[in-house]
C-alpha positions in Angstrom: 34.2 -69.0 155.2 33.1 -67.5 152.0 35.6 -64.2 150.3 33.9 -62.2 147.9 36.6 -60.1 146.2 37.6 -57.8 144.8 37.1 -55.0 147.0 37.0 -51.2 147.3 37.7 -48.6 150.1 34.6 -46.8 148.6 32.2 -46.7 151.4 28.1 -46.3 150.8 25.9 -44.6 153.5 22.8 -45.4 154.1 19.8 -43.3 154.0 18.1 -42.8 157.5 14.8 -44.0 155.9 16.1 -47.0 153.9 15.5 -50.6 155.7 17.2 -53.4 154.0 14.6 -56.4 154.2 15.6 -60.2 153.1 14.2 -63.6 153.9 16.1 -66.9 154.0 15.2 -70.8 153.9 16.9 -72.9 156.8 19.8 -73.3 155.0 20.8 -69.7 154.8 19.2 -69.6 150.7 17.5 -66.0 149.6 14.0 -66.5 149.6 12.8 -62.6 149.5 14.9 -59.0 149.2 13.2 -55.8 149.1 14.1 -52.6 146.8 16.6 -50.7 149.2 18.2 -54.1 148.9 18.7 -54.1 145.3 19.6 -50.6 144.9 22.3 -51.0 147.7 23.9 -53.8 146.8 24.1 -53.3 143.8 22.7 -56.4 142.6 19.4 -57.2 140.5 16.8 -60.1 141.6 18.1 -62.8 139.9 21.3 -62.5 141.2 20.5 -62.8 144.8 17.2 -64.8 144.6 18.1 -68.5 145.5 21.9 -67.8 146.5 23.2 -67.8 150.2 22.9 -65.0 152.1 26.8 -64.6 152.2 26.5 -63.5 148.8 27.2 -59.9 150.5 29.9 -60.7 153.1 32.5 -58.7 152.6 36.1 -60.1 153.8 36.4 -57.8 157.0 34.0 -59.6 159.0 34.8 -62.2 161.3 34.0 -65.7 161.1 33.2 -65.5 165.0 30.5 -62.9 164.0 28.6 -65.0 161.8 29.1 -68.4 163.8 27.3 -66.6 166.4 24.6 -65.6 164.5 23.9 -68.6 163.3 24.2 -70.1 167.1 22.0 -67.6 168.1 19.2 -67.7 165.3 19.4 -71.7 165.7 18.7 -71.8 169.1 15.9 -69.7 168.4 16.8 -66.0 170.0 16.8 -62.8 167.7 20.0 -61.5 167.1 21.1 -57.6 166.7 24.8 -56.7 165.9 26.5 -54.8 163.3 27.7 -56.0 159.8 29.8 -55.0 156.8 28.7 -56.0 153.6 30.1 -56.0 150.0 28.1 -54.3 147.4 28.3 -56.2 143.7 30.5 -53.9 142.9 33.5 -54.3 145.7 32.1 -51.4 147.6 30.8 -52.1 151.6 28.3 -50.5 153.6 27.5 -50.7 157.4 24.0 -51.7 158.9 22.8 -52.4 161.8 21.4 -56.2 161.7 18.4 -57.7 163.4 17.8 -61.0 162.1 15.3 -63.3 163.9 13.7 -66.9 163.5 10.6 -67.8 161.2 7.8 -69.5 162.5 4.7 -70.8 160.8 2.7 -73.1 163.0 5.1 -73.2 165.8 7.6 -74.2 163.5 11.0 -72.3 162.2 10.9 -72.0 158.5 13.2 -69.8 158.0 14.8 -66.7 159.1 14.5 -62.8 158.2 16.7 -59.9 158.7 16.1 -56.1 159.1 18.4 -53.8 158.5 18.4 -50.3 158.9 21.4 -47.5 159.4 23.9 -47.3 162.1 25.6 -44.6 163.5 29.3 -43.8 162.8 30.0 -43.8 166.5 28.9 -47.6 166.5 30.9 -48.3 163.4 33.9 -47.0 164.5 33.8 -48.7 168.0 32.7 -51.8 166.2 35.6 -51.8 163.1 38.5 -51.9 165.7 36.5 -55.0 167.5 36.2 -56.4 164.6 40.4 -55.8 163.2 41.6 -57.8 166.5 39.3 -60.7 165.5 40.5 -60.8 162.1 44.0 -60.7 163.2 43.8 -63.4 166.1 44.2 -60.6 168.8 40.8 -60.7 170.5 42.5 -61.7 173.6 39.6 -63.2 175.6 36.6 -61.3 174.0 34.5 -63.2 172.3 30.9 -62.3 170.4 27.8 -63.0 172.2 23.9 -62.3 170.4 26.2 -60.0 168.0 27.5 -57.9 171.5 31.4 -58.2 172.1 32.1 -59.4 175.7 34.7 -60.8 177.5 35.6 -62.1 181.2 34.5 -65.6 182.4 30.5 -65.1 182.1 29.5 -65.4 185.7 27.6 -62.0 185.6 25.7 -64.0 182.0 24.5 -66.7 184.6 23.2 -64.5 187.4 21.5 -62.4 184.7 20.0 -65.8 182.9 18.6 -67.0 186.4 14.9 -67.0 186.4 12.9 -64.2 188.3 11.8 -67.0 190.2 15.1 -67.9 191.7 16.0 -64.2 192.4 13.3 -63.5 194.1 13.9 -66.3 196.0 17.4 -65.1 197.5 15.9 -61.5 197.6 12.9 -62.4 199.5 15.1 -63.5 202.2 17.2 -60.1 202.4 13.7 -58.2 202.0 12.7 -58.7 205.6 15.4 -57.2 207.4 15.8 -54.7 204.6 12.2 -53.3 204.2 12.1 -50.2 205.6 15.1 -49.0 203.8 14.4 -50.8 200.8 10.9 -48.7 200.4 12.7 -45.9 201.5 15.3 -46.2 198.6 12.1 -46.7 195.7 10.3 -44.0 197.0 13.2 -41.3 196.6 14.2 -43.4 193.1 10.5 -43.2 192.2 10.5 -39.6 193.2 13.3 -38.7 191.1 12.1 -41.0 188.3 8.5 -38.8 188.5 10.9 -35.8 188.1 12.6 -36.8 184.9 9.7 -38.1 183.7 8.0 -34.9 183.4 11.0 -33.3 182.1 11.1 -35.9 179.2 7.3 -35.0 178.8 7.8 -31.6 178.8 11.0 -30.6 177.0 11.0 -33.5 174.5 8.0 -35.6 174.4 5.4 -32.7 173.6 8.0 -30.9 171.2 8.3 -34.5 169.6 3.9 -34.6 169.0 4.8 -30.8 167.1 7.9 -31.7 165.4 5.6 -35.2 163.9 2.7 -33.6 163.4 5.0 -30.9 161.2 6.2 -33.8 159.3 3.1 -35.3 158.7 1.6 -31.9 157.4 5.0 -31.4 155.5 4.3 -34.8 153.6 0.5 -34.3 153.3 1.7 -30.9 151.3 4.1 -32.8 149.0 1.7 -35.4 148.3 -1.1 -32.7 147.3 1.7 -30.8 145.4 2.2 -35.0 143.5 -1.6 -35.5 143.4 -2.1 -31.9 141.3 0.5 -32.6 138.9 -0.7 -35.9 137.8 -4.4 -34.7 137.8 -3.6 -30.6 136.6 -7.5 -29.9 136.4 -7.9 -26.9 137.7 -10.6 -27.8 140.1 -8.5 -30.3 141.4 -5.4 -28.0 141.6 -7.9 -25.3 143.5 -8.8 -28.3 145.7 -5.4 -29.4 146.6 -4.0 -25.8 146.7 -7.0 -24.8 149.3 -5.6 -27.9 151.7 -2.2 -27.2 151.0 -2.8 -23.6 152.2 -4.3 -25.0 155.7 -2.0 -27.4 156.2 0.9 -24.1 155.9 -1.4 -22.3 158.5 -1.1 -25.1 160.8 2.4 -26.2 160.0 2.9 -21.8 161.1 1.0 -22.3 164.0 2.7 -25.3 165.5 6.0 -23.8 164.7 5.4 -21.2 166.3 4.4 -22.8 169.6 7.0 -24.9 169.3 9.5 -22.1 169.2 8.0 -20.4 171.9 8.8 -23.3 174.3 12.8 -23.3 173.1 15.1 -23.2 175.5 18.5 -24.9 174.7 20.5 -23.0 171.7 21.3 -25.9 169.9 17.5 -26.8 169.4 16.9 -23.2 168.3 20.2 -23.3 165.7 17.9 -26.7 164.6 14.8 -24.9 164.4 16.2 -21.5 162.4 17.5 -24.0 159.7 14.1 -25.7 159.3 12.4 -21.9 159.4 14.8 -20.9 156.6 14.6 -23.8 154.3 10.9 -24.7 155.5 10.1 -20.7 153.6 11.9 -21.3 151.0 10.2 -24.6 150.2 6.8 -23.0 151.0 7.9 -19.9 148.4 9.8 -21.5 146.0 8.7 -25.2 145.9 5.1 -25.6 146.9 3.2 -22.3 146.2 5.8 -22.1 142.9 4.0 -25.2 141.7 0.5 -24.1 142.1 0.8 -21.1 140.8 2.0 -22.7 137.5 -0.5 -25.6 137.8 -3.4 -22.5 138.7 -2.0 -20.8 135.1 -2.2 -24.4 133.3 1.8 -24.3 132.9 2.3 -27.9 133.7 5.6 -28.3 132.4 6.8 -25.4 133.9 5.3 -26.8 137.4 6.8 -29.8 136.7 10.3 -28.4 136.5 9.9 -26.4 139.7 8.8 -29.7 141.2 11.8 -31.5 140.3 14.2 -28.8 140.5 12.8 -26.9 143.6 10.6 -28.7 145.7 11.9 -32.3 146.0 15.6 -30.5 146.8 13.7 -28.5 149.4 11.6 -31.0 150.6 14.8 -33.0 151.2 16.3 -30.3 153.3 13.2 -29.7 155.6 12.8 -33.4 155.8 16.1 -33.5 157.0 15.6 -30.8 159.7 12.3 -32.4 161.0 14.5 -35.6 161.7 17.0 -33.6 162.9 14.6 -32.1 165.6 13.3 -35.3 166.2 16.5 -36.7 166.8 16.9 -34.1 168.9 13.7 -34.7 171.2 15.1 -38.4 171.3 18.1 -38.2 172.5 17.6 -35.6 174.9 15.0 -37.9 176.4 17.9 -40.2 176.2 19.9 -37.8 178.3 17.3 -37.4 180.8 16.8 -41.1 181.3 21.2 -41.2 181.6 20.9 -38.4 184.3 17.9 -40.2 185.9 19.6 -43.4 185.9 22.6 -41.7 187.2 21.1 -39.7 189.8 19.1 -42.9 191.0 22.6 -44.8 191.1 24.7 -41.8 193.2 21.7 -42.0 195.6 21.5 -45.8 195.9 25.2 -45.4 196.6 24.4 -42.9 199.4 22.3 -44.5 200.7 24.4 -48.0 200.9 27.0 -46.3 202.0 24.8 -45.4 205.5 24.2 -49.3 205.4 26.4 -51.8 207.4 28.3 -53.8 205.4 26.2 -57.0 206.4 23.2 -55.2 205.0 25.2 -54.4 201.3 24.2 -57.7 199.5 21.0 -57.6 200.2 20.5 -54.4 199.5 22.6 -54.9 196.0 20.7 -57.5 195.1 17.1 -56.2 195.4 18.4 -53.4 193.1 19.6 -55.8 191.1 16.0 -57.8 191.0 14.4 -54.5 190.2 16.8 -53.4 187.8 16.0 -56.9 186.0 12.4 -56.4 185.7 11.4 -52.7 185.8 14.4 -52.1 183.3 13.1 -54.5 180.5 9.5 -53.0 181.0 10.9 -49.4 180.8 12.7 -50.1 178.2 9.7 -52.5 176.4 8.0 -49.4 177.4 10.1 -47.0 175.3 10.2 -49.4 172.5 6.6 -49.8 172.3 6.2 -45.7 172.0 9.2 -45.7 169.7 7.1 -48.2 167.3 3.2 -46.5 167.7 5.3 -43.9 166.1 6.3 -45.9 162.8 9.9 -46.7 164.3 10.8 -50.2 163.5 14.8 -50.1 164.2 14.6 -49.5 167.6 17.3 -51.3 169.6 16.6 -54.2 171.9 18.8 -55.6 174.7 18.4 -59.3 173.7 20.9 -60.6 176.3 19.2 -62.0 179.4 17.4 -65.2 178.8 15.3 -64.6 182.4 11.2 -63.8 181.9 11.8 -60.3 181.0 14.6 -61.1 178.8 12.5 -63.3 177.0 10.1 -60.8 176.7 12.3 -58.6 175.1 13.4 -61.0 172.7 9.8 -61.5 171.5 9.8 -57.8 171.6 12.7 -57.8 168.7 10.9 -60.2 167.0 7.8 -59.0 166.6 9.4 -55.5 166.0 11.2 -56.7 163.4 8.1 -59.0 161.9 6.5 -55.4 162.0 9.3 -53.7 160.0 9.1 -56.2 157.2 5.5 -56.0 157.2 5.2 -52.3 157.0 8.3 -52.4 154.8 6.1 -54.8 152.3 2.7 -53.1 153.1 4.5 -49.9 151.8 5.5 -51.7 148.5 2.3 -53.2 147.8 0.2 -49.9 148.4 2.7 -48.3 146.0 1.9 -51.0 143.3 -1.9 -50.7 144.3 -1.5 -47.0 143.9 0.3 -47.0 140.6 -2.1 -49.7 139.3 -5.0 -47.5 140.3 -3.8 -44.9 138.7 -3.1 -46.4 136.0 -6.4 -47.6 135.5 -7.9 -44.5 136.1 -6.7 -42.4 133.4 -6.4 -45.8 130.7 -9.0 -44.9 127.3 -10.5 -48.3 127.9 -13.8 -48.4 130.7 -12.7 -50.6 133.6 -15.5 -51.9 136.2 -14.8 -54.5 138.9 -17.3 -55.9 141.3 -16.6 -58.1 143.8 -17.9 -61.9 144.6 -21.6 -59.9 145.6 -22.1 -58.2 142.4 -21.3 -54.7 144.2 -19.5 -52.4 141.5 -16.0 -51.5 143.8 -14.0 -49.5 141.1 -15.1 -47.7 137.5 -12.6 -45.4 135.8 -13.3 -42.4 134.4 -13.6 -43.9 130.8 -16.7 -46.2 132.2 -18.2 -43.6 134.0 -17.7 -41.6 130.6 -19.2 -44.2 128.6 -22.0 -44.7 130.6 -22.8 -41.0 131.1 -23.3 -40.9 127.3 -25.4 -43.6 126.8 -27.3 -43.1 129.8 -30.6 -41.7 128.6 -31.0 -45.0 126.3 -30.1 -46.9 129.5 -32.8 -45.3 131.5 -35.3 -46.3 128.7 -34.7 -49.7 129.8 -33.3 -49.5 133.6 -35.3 -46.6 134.9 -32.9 -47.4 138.4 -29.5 -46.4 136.2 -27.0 -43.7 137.5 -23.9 -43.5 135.7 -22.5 -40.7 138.5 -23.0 -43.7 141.7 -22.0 -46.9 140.2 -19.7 -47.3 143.1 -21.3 -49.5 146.1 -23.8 -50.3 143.9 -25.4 -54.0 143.1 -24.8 -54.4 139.5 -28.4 -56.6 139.8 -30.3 -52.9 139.9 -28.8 -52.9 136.1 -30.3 -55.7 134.8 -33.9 -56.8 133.9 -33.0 -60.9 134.8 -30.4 -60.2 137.9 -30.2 -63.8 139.0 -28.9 -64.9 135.3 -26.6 -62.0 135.8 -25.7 -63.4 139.3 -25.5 -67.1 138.0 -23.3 -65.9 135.0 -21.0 -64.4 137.2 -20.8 -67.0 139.8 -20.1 -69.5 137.3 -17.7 -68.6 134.1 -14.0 -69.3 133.7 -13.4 -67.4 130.9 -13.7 -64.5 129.3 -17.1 -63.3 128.1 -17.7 -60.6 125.4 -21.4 -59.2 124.6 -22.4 -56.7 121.7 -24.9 -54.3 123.0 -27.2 -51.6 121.4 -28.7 -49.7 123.6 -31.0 -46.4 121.6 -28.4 -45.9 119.0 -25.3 -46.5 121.2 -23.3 -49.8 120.2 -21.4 -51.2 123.3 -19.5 -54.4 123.7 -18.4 -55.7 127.0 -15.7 -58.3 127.6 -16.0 -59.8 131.4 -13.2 -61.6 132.7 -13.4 -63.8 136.7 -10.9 -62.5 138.6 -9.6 -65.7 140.5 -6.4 -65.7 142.9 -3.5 -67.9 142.6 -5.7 -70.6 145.0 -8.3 -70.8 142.7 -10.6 -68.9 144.9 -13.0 -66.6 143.0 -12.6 -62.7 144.1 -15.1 -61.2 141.6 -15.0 -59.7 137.9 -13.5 -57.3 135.8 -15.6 -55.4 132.8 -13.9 -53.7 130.0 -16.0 -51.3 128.6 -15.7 -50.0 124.7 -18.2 -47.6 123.0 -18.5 -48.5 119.2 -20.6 -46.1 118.4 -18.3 -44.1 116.2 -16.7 -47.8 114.9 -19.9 -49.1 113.8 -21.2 -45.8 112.5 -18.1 -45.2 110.4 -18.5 -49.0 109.3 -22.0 -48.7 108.1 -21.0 -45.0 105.9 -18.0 -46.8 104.6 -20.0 -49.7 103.6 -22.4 -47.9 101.9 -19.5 -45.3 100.4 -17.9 -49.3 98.9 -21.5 -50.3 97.4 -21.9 -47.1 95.5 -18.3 -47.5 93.9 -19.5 -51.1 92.7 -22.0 -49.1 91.3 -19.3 -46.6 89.4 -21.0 -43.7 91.8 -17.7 -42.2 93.5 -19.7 -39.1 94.1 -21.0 -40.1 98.2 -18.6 -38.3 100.6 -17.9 -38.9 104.4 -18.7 -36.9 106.6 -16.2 -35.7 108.8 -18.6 -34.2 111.8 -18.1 -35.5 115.4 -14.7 -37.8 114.1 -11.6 -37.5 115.2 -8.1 -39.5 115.6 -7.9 -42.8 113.0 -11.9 -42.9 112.4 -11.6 -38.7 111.2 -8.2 -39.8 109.2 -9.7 -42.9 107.7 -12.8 -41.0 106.5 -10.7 -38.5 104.8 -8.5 -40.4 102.9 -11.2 -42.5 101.7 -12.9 -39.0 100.7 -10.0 -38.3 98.9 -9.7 -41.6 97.6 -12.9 -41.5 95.9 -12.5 -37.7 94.9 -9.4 -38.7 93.0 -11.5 -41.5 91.4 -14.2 -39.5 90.3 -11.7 -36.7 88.6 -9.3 -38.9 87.5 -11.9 -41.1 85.6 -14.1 -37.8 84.9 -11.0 -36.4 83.1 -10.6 -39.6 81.3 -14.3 -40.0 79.8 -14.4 -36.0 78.6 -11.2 -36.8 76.7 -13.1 -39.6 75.2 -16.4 -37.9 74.6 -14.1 -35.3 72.5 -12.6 -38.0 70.9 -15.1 -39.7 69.9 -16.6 -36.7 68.7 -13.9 -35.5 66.5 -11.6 -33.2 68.8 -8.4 -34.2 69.2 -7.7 -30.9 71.1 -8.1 -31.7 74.3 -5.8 -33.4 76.8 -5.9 -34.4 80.5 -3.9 -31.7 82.6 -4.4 -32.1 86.0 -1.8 -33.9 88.1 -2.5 -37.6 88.9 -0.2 -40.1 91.0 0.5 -43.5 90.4 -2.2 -46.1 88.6 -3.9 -42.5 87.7 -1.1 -41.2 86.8 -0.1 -43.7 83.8 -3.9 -43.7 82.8 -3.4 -39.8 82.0 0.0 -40.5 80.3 -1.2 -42.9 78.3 -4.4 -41.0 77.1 -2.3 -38.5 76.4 0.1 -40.3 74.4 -3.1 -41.7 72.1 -4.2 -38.5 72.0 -0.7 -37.4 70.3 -0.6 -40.8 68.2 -4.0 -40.1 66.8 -3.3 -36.9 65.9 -0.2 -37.4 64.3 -2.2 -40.2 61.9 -4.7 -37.7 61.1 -2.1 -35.3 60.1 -0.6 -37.8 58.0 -3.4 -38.9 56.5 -3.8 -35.4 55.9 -0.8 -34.6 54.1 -1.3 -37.4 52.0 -4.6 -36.2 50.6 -3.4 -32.9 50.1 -0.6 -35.0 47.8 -3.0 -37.2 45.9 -4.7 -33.8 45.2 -2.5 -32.0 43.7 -1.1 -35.0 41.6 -4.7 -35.3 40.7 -5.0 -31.9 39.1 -1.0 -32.4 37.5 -3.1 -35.2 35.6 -6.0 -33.6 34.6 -3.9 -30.1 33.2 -2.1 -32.9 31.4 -4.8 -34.8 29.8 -6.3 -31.0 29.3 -3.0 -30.3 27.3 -2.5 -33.8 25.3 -6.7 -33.5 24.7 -5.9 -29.8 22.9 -2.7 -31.1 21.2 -5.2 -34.1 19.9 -7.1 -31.8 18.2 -4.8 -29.4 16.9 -3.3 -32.7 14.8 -6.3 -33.7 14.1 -7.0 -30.0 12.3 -4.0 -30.6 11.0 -4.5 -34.1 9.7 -7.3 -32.5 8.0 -5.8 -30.0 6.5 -3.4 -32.4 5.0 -6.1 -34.6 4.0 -7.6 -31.4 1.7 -4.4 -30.5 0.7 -3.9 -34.3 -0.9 -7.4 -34.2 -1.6 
C-alpha cells in the first residue's frame, strides 16, 4: 500500500458547496480532476493528471478500506464511504466518497468519484473505526460497500434474496395473516399520512420560501456582478429596478415565512438571516448602486469586495442553515414516523400468538424492503430536482430495489459530475462571451446555415457607421437585428456567399469600400476537433481612419520630395496612435521647414553681404549641428573679413608713409638742385 509522507495534523474543511470530481482509467490512472480538486489538494494539473489515484491517500486509511472499494467498483456496484486524504502539502481533509463504475456501450471504462463534505459527527465515528483497523484491533468488523459491519452476515443474505423469493415465503404467511396484516398498513399508513403532512407543512413549504429566497438572493448578486462589469447607467437603472423587486419579494416571502415560525431555534435562524440579510441589502447591494448610479465605479467596486461578497457569505450561510433546518426536521419527522410505526407494529405483535410472530415479522420485513428503497428513492429524487447531488444512498442490498438504488447512486453521481462540468463550461462560455463582447475588434459568427448567432458591440458599431453606404447597395441591411438573421439578405450573389462558406479551410481576408468607408474582413471555418464544420467566424476592422491617414501622409511625403514642407495634417476626428502619428509628423515637417527656412535667410544675407545675422532658434540633433555649423562660418567669415580689413587699413597707411617720403626727398631734390645752381654761378 502506497505512504505519502510527510504529514501534518493541519486539518482542511471543506466548503459545503465544493464537490471534489475526478475520473480514472481501469487501472486506477487520473484521467480528469475538476477545480475544487486542485485548490484542495493542493496540487496543479500536471501533477495529478496521469498518476494513480493514491496520489492523495494519506497514511491513516486502512488498506481494508480501499481493498473494498476496489472489490466493490470491480464487481460493478457504486461505492459511498468516507476517506482521508493528503493534501500536497502533508495536510488531510475528510470527504464523503461516492465513486461508481464507467460505462460506454455497456462496457466499464473507467471509474469516477464525487466527493462532497461530511459531517464531523460521521468523521469522528468513522476515525476511531478506522484507528482499530490500522492497529489490527478490528476484532471481527470488517468493511462492506465502504459501511463497517461485523457479525457472520446471515442478515446480508436474507437482505440479498430476491423480492421474488420473499414473497414467496411471505405469500404463504399472508393467508392466515390478512386481516391483521391490512389492519397493521392501514394504521402505519394512517400515521405515515400524518407525518407526511407535517413534513409538508412545517418543512417542505418553508423549504419552497427559504429556496426561492436564495435564488432571489443570487439573482441580486448576480445583477449587483452584471452592473459593475457593464456601469452604463441604463444598464445600472435596469439592474437596480430588478434588484429592487427581487428585495420586495425576498420581504414578502420572509415575512410569510416568519409568520408560520414556531420552533425557537428556527426563529434564532431566521433573526440572524433578518440582521445580516439588512445589512447586506443596506450596506452591500443598494451601497453598490448608489455608487454605480453616481458613476463611482471604483468606489462601488470596493464596497463590492469589501461589503457585499462578506455579506453575501453570511446570508448565504443562513439560507443553508434554514435549509438545513427544513431537512433535518423532515428527517426528524420521518425518525418519529418510523418509530411510531415500529412501537405500533410491536403492539400489535405483541396481541399476536406467538405462532403468528414470523409471519407477521416477515411481511414487515418484505415491505420494509420495497416501500423503504422507494421512499427513500423517493426522497433522493426530490433532494436532486432541487440541485442536490450528494445525497446519501443505502447501496447495500443487492435484491430489485437494492439494485435500483444502486443505479440511483450512479446516475446521481453521473449527474453531479455533469452539473459539476456543465457549471465549468458555462463559466468559460460566459467569460469568453464576455470577453468578446467588450474586445475593440468586430466579432460575427454564423452557424453552418449562414444565420448570424453572435456580433459584438464593435460589429454592431462598425456596421451602424457604415450603414447608410450599405443600404445603397443592400436596401434589406439593419445593423441593429443582425442576430437570427441569414447573412444571404447581405449579399447581392448569396449562393457564392453560401458556397464560400460551405467550402473554405482557411482563413479568408477581403478589402471592402463601401461609400467612403474602407472595411476589411478576415473569415475563419470554425471546425471541431472531429473535423466537422460548425460555421464561421468574421473579424470585422474599419480602416477608414488607417487608409485616410495613409493617403494624407502620402501626399504630406510627395510634397517633401518636392522641398514643400509647408502641407500640415489635420488633426480633426483622430485620436490614439493615428492623432499621435499625425502630430509628430506635423512637427516633423514644421521643424523642417524652420530649421531649413532659418538656414536659407542666413544665406540670402550672406550672400548679400551681411554677416550680421545668425540662426537663434533652438534646433535638436541633425538640425542642431546644421545651426552650429552655420554659425561657426558665419564667425569664420567674419573674422577673415576683419582681417582682411585690418590689413588694408595697414597697406594704407604705409602707402601714405611713402608718398610723405617721396614728397620730402622730391623737395630736398630740388633744394640741391637750387643749390647745385647756385654753385654752378658762383664757379661760373
Amino acid at each position: 500500500m502506497r505512504s505519502n509522507l510527510p504529514v501534518t495534523q493541519n486539518e482542511i474543511i471543506l466548503r459545503d458547496d465544493q464537490m471534489i470530481v475526478s475520473k480514472t482509467d481501469l487501472k486506477g490512472q487520473i484521467t480528469y480532476i475538476n477545480r475544487d480538486f486542485l485548490d484542495i489538494s493542493g496540487f496543479t494539473e500536471s501533477e495529478l493528471m496521469g498518476q494513480p489515484h493514491n496520489i492523495v491517500r494519506h497514511p491513516d486509511m486502512p488498506e481494508a478500506a480501499f481493498a473494498d472499494l476496489w472489490r466493490t467498483l470491480k464487481a460493478g456496484r457504486p461505492w459511498i464511504g468516507l476517506v482521508k486524504n493528503r493534501c500536497k502539502n502533508g495536510d488531510y481533509y475528510w470527504v464523503e466518497a461516492h465513486a461508481t463504475p464507467l460505462y460506454e456501450s455497456g462496457q466499464v471504462v473507467g471509474y469516477m468519484s464525487v466527493r462532497k463534505k461530511p459531517t464531523r459527527q460521521q468523521i469522528d465515528a468513522t476515525e476511531g473505526v478506522y484507528r482499530q483497523f490500522r492497529e489490527n484491533r478490528a476484532g471481527g468488523m470488517r468493511i462492506e460497500l465502504g459501511r463497517v459491519v461485523s457479525g457472520a452476515g446471515i442478515g446480508r443474505k436474507f437482505a440479498d434474496m430476491s423480492i421474488k423469493a420473499k414473497l414467496t415465503w411471505v405469500m404463504l404467511l399472508l393467508s392466515v395473516m390478512s386481516v391483521v396484516i391490512g389492519v397493521m398498513g392501514l394504521m402505519g399508513m394512517s400515521k405515515t399520512n400524518e407525518g407526511l403532512r407535517d413534513v409538508y407543512e412545517l418543512h417542505m413549504v418553508g423549504l419552497s420560501d427559504v429556496t426561492g429566497i436564495n435564488r432571489n438572493v443570487l439573482r441580486n448578486r448576480i445583477l449587483t456582478e452584471g452592473a459593475l462589469l457593464d456601469p452604463t447607467p441604463d444598464n445600472v437603472a435596469k439592474k437596480f429596478e430588478e434588484m429592487k423587486a427581487n428585495i420586495a419579494t425576498i420581504t414578502k416571502s420572509a415575512e410569510e415565512y416568519k409568520a408560520r415560525m414556531t420552533d425557537p431555534e428556527q426563529k434564532q435562524i431566521f433573526e440572524r438571516f433578518a440582521t445580516d440579510r439588512g445589512n447586506f441589502v443596506r450596506e452591500g447591494l443598494l451601497g453598490v448602486m448608489e455608487q454605480l448610479k453616481a458613476g463611482k465605479v471604483d468606489e462601488a467596486r470596493k464596497i463590492f469586495f469589501e461589503k457585499t461578497e462578506p455579506l453575501n457569505g453570511k446570508v448565504v450561510e443562513h439560507v443553508n442553515n434554514l435549509r438545513k433546518y427544513h431537512v433535518e426536521g423532515a428527517k426528524r419527522e420521518f425518525a418519529e414516523a418510523t418509530a411510531r410505526y415500529e412501537s405500533s407494529r410491536t403492539a400489535a405483535i405483541a396481541l399476536i400468538v406467538a405462532g403468528l410472530l414470523l409471519a407477521v415479522s416477515s411481511a414487515v420485513v418484505l415491505i420494509r424492503s420495497i416501500v423503504g428503497p422507494l421512499g427513500e428513492a423517493t426522497d433522493i429524487f426530490t433532494k436532486i430536482s432541487q440541485g442536490q447531488y450528494g445525497n446519501f444512498v443505502d447501496i447495500t442490498k443487492n435484491d430489485e430495489t437494492g439494485k435500483f438504488l444502486q443505479s440511483l447512486e450512479v446516475m446521481q453521481t453521473k449527474l453531479g459530475f455533469d452539473v459539476a462540468e456543465a457549471a465549468r463550461v458555462a463559466d468559460e462560455t460566459l467569460r469568453i462571451k464576455i470577453a468578446l463582447d467588450n474586445v475593440s475588434t468586430g466579432v460575427m459568427i454564423a452557424n453552418n446555415e449562414r444565420t448570424v448567432i453572435y456580433a459584438n458591440k464593435s460589429v454592431q458599431k462598425i456596421l451602424k457607421g457604415a450603414e447608410a453606404a450599405i443600404r445603397q447597395q443592400l436596401p434589406n441591411f439593419d445593423a441593429e437585428k443582425m442576430m437570427g438573421v441569414n447573412i444571404d439578405t447581405f449579399h447581392k450573389n448569396p449562393a457564392h456567399q453560401a458556397n464560400l462558406l460551405a467550402t473554405f479551410t482557411s482563413t479568408y481576408v477581403a478589402n471592402l469600400e463601401i461609400g467612403g468607408r474602407y472595411l476589411r474582413v478576415t473569415a475563419s471555418p470554425v471546425i471541431n476537433a472531429r473535423n466537422d464544420r460548425l460555421g464561421a467566424v468574421a473579424e470585422w476592422l474599419d480602416r477608414t481612419n488607417e487608409v485616410m491617414v495613409e493617403k494624407e501622409v502620402a501626399g504630406i511625403v510627395e510634397g517633401a520630395l518636392r522641398g514643400d514642407f509647408v502641407t500640415r495634417l489635420s488633426l480633426e476626428g483622430k485620436e490614439g496612435f493615428f492623432k499621435q502619428l499625425s502630430e509628430g509628423l506635423n512637427q516633423l515637417s514644421e521643424v523642417t521647414q524652420t530649421g531649413l527656412t532659418d538656414v536659407a535667410r542666413v544665406l540670402q544675407l550672406v550672400a548679400a553681404g551681411d554677416l550680421t545675422q545668425k540662426i537663434d532658434a533652438d534646433y535638436q540633433g541633425i538640425f542642431g549641428q546644421l545651426k552650429d555649423d552655420t554659425n561657426t562660418t558665419i564667425e569664420r567669415l567674419r573674422e577673415v573679413v576683419g582681417r582682411i580689413k585690418d590689413a588694408t587699413e595697414a597697406i594704407n597707411i604705409a602707402s601714405q608713409e611713402i608718398a610723405a617720403g617721396n614728397q620730402d626727398l622730391s623737395s630736398r631734390t630740388e633744394e640741391q638742385a637750387s643749390s647745385l645752381e647756385e654753385t654752378s654761378s658762383a664757379m661760373e
